[in-house]
SEKE-462220 format. One record per atom (N, C-alpha, C): atom name; chain; residue number from 1; x, y, z. Coordinates in Angstrom, 3 decimals, decimal comma. Layout:
// SEKE-462220
 at ch   i        X        Y        Z
 CA  A NUM        X        Y        Z
...
END
This chain:
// SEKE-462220
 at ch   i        X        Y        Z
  N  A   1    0,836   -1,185    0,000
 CA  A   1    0,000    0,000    0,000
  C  A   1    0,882    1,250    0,000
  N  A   2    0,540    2,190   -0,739
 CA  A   2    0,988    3,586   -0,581
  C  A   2    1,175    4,019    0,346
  N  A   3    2,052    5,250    1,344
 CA  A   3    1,539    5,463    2,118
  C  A   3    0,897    7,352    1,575
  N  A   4    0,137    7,285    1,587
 CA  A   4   -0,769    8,976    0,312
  C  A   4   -1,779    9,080    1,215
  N  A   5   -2,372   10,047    1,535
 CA  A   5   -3,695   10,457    2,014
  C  A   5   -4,499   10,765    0,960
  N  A   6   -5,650   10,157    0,709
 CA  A   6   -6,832   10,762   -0,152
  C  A   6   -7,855   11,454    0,550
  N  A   7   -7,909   12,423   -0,612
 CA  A   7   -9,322   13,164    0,405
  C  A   7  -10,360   13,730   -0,753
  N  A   8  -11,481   13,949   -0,416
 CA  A   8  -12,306   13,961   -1,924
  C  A   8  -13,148   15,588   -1,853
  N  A   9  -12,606   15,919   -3,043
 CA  A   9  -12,807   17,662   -2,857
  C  A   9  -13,392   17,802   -4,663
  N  A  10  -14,649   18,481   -4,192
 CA  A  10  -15,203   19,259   -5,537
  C  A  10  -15,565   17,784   -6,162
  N  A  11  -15,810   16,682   -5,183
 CA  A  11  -16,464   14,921   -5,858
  C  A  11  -14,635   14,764   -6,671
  N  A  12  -14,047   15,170   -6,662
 CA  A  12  -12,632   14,476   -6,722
  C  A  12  -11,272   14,465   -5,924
  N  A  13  -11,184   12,940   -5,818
 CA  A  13   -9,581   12,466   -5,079
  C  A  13   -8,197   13,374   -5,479
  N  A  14   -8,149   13,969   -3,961
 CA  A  14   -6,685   14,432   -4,356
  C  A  14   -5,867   13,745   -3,897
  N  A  15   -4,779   13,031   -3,916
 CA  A  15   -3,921   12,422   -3,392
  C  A  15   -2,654   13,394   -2,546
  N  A  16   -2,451   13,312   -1,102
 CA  A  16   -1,178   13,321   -0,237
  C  A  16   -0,216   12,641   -0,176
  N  A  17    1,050   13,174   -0,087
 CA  A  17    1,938   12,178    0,209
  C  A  17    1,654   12,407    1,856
  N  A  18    2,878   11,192    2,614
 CA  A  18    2,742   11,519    4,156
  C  A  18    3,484   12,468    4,920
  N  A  19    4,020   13,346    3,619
 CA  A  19    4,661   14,576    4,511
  C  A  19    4,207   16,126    3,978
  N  A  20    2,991   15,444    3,499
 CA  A  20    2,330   16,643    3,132
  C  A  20    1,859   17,381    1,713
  N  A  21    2,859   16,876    1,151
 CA  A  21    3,474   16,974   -0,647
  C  A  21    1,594   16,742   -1,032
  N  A  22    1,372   17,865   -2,444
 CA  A  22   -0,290   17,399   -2,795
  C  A  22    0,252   16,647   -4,469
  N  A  23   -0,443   15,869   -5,090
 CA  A  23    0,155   15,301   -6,162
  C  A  23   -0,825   16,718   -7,380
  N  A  24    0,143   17,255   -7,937
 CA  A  24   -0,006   18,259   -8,939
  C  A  24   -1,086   18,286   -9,421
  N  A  25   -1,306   16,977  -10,507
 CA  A  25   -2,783   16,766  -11,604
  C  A  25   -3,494   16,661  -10,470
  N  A  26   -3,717   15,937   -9,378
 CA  A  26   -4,892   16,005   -8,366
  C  A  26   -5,556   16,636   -8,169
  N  A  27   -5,140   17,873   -7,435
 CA  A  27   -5,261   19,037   -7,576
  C  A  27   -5,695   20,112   -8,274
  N  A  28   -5,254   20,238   -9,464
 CA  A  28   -5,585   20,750  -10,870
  C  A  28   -7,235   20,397  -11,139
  N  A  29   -7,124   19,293  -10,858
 CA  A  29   -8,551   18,830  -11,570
  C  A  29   -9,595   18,878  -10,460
  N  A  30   -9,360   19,032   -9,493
 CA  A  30  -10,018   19,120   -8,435
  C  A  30  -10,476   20,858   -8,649
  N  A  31   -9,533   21,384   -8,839
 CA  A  31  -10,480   22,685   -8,890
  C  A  31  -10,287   23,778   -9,960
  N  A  32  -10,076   22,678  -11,148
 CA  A  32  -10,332   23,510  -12,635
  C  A  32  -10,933   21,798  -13,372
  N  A  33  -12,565   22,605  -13,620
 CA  A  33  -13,164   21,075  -14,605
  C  A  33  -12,755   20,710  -15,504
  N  A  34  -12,611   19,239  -15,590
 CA  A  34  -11,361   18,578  -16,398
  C  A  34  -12,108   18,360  -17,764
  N  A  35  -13,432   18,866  -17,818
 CA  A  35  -14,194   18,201  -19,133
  C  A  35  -13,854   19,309  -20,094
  N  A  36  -13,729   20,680  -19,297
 CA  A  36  -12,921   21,865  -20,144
  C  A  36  -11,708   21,746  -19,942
  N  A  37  -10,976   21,408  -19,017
 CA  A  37   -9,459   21,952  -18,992
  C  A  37   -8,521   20,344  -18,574
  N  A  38   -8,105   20,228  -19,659
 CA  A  38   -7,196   18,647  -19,390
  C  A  38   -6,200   19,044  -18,094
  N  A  39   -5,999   18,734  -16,847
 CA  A  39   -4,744   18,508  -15,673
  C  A  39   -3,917   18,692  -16,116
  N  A  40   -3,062   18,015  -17,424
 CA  A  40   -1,657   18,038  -17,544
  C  A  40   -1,560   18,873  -18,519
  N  A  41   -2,247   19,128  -19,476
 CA  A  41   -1,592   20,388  -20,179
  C  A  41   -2,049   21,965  -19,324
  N  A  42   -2,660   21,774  -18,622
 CA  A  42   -2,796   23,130  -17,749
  C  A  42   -1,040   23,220  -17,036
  N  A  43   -0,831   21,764  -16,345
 CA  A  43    0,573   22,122  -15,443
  C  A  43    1,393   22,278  -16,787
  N  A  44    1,340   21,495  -17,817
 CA  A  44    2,785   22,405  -18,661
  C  A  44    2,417   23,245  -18,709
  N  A  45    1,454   23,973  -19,608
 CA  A  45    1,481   25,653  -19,258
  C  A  45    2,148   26,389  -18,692
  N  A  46    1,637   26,273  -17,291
 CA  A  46    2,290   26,545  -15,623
  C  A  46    3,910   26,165  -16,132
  N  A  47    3,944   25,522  -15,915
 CA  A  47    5,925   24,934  -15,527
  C  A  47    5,998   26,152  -16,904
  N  A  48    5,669   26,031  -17,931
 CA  A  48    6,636   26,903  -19,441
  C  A  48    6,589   28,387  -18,639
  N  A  49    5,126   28,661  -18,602
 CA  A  49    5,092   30,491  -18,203
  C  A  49    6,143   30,717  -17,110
  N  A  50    5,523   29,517  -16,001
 CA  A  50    5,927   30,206  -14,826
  C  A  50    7,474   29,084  -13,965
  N  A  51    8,518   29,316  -14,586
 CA  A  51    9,222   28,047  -14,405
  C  A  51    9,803   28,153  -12,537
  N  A  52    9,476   29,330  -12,130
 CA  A  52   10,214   29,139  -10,934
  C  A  52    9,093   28,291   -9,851
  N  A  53    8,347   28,034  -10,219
 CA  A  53    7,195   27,239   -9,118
  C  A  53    7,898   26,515   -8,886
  N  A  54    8,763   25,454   -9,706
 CA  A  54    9,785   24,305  -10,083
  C  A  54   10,398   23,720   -8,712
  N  A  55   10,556   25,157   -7,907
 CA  A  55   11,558   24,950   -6,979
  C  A  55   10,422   24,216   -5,385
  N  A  56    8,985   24,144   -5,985
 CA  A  56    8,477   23,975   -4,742
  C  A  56    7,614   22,301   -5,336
  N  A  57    8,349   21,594   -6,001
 CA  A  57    8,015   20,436   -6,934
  C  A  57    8,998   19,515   -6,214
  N  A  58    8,164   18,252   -6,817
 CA  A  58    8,906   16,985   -6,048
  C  A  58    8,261   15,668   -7,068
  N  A  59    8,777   14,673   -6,465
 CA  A  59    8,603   13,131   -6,961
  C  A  59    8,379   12,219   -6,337
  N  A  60    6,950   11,864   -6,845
 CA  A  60    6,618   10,281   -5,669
  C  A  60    6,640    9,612   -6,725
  N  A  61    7,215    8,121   -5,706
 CA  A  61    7,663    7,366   -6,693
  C  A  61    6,747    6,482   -6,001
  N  A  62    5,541    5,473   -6,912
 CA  A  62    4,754    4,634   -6,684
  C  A  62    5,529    3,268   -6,647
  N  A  63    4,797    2,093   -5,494
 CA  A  63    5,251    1,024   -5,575
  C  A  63    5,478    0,405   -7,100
  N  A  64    4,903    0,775   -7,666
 CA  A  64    4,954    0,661   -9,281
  C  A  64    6,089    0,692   -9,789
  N  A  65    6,918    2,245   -9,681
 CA  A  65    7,857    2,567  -10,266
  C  A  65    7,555    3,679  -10,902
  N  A  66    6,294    3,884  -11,020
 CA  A  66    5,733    5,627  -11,482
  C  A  66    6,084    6,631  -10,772
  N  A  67    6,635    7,933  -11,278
 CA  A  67    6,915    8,785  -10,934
  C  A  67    5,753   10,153  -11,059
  N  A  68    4,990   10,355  -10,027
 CA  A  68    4,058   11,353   -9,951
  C  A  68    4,761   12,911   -8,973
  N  A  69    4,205   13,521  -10,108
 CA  A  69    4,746   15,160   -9,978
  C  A  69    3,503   15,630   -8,917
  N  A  70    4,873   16,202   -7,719
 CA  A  70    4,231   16,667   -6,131
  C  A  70    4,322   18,040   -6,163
  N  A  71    3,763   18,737   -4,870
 CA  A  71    4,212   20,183   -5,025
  C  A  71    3,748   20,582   -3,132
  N  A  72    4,861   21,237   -2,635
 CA  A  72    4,285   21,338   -1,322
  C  A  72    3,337   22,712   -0,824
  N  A  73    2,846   22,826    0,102
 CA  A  73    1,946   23,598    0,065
  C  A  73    2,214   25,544   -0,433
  N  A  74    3,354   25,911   -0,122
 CA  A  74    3,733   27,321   -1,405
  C  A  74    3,717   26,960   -2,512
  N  A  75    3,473   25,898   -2,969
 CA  A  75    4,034   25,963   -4,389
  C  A  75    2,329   25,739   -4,638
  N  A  76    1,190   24,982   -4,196
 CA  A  76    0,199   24,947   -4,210
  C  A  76   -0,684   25,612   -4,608
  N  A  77   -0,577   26,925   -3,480
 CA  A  77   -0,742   28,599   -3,615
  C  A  77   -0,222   28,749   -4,740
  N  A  78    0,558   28,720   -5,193
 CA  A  78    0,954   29,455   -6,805
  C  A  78   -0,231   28,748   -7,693
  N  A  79   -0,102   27,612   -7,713
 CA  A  79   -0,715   26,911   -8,659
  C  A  79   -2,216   27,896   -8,343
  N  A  80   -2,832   27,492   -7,670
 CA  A  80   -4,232   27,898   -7,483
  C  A  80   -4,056   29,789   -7,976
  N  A  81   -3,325   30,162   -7,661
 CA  A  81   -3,635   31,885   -8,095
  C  A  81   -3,535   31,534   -9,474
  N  A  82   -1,985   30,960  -10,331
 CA  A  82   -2,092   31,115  -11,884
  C  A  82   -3,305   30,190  -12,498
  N  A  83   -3,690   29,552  -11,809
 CA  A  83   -5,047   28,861  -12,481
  C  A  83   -6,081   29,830  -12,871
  N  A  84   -6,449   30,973  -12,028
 CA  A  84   -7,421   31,694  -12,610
  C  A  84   -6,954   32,452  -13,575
  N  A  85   -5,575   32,353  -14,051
 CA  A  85   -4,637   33,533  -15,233
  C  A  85   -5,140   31,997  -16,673
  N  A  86   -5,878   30,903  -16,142
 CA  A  86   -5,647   29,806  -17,386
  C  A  86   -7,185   28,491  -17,185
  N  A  87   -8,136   29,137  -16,400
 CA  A  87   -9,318   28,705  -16,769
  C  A  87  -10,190   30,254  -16,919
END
């Protein structure tokens, strides 16, 4: 098992890591609708315009071997303000 906190916001799962980290697309889609705005091309967007968020980014690595793009809670705040500059 993972160890991730889920929690269900706007009827969608965001995933935690256990030190807090929110998983990027989670997020995204949680509070920009994904039927208009695809998760991952919203975060490239983000990363091209705005590359210094970068520094508040991270990597969970699933029992899998998948690597899912994190972001801790300043870097969060960014995301959520440039979201209204891109829905």
């Amino acid at each position: 098992m993972d160890p991730t906190i889920e929690l269900v916001l706007g009827g969608n799962p965001v995933r935690f890591t256990s030190d807090g980290m929110v998983f990027i697309e989670d997020a995204i889609k949680a509070l920009a609708s994904e039927d208009e705005y695809e998760p991952a091309c919203l975060w490239d967007r983000m990363k091209k315009d705005h590359p210094g968020i970068l520094i508040h980014c991270g990597a969970y690595i699933t029992k899998e071997g998948n690597s899912i793009q994190t972001v801790d809670i300043e870097g969060m705040d960014m995301i959520y303000r440039l979201l209204l500059e891109y829905i």
